[in-house]
N, C-alpha and C positions, 0 to 999 in steps of 0.2 A: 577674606570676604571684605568687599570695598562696605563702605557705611551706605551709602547711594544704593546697593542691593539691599539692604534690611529695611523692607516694608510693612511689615508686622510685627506682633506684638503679642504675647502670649496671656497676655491681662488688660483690665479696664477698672478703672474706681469709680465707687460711688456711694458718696459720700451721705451718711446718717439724716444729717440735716435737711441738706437739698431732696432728700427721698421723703421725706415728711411733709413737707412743703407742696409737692410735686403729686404727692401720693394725695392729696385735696381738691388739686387741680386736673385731674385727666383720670380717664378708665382706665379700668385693667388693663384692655388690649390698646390703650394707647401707649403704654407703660410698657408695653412689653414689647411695642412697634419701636420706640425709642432704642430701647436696650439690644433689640435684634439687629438695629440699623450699626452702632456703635460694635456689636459680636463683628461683624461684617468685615468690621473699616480691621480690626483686630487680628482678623484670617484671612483678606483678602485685599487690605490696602484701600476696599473702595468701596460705596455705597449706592445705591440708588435710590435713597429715604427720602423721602420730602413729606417735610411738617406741615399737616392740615391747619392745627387750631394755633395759635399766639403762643399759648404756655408749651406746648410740646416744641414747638421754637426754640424758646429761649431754654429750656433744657438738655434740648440734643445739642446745641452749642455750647453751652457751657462743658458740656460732656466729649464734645468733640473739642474743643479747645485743652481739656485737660489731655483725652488720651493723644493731641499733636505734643505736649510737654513732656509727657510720659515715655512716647515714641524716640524723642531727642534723647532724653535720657540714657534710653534703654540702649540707642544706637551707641551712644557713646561707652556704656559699659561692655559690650560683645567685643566692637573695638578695642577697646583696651585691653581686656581679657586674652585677645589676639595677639596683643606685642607681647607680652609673657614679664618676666621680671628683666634685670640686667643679661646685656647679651654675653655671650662667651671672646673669651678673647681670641683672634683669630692668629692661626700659625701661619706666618708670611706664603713658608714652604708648598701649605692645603690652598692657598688663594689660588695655586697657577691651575688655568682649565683643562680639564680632561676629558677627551671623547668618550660622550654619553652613549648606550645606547637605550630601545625600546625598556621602560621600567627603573630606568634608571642605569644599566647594566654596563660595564666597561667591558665595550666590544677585543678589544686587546690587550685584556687579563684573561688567566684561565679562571673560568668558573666551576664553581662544584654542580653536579650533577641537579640538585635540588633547584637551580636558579635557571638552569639553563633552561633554552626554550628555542622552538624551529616557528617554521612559516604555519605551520596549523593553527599553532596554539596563539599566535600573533591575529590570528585571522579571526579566534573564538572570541579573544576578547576586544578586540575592534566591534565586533559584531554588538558584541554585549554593551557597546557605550552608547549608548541612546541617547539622541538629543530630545527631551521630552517636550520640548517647546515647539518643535518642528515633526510631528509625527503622523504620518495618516491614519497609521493603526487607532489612534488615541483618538482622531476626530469621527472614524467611525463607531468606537464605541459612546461615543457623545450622542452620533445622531442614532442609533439603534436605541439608545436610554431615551431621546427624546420622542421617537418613532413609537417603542413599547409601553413606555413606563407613563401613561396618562394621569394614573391614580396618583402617582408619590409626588413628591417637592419636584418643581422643576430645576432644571440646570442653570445655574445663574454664573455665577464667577467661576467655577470650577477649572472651568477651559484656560485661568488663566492663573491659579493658585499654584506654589511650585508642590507644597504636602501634596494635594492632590493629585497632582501629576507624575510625583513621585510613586505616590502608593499605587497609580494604576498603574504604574510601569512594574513592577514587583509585581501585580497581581496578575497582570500577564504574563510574564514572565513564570508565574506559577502554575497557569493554564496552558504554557505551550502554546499562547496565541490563538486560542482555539475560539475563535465569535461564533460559531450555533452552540459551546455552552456559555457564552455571555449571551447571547441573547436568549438562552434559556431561563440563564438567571435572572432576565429583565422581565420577561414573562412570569415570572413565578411570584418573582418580587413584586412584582404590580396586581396580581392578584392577593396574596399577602397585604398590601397596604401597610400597616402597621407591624411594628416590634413593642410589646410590651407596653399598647398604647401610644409608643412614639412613632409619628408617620415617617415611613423611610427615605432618603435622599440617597443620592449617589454615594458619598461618600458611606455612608452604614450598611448598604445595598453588598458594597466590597469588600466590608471590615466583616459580616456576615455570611457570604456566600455558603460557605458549608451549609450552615444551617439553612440556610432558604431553598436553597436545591435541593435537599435531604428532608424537607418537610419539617422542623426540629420544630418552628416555629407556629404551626397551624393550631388552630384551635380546635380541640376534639369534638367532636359531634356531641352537641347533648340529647343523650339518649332520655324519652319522656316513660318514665317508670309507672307513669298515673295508673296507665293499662294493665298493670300485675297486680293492684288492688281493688280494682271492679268489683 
């Protein structure tokens, strides 16, 4: 992994002080508009926040200044963790090249039974290499979510997160490809609104699916008992 691919960061600080301070100076949902905009930059590299009042200002920057220090940091540690400890020392004899083939495979060695592989199986998993950045399947279930899903969080960075892109790719993968039941589950889900109070987004929409399409999640009817005491 080049350093220049790592855009995120799986954390943010914030610091005792500065939240005491800040916690005097702005509401709740200014506080929490600050902190959401900073989640963002965290899982998506990038933000669309802009600070209404002066102090919300000067605290998303400070906060964005630390998580770009953070960021460096972090890059630098994944990196390293990458080159490993000292390398081994190489035998002259293993440096000379040898024709590869598909998997790694030396087309003219025998191979055991276990490794070997034909033109089908070559074909299954080409099939299966998804480029998830370039996919139609994936842009239409963006615009189906966005078409269905009125009630929930709308789609924001999603379309260009790799997690997310990843996990849809698996979760189709899961479905067989199948969009009337994604787009059942957008319908369902949008009628649901919420999980456990928390309003759903795309991403929990996916992490969820059983349960939403299966009902797990609905709230049971309340039945008014007043009428057996009359």
């Amino acid at each position: 992994m080049e350093e220049n691919e790592i855009n995120i960061i799986p954390y943010f600080n914030v610091y005792t002080a500065d939240f005491k301070v800040f916690k005097e100076k702005l509401s709740n949902q200014e506080i929490v508009e600050i902190l959401n905009a900073i989640s963002d930059l965290c899982l998506y590299a990038e933000t669309d926040y802009k600070p209404k009042t002066k102090y919300q200002a000067i605290w998303f920057n400070k906060l964005k200044n630390d998580f770009d220090k953070n960021l460096s940091r972090y890059k630098s540690c994944v990196i390293n963790g990458k080159k490993g400890g000292r390398p081994k020392k190489i035998n002259p004899v293993e440096t000379q090249e040898k024709p590869m083939g598909f998997l790694g495979v030396n087309p003219n060695e025998t191979q055991p039974e276990s490794i070997k592989y034909n033109k089908i199986e070559y074909n299954k998993i080409k099939k299966n290499n998804i480029d998830i950045y370039c996919n139609k399947e994936f842009e239409k279930c963006f615009d189906i979510y966005k078409e269905v899903c009125t009630k929930l969080i709308p789609i924001r960075f999603e379309r260009r997160s790799k997690a997310i892109l990843e996990q849809l790719s698996l979760f189709l993968d899961e479905i067989e490809y199948n969009l009337d039941y994604f787009k059942e589950l957008c319908i369902k889900a949008n009628e649901l609104e919420k999980i456990a109070e928390n309003k759903i987004d795309f991403k929990m929409m996916l992490n969820n699916h059983i349960g939403i399409t299966n009902g797990k999640y609905k709230k049971e009817k309340q039945i008014d008992v007043s009428k057996y005491f009359e």
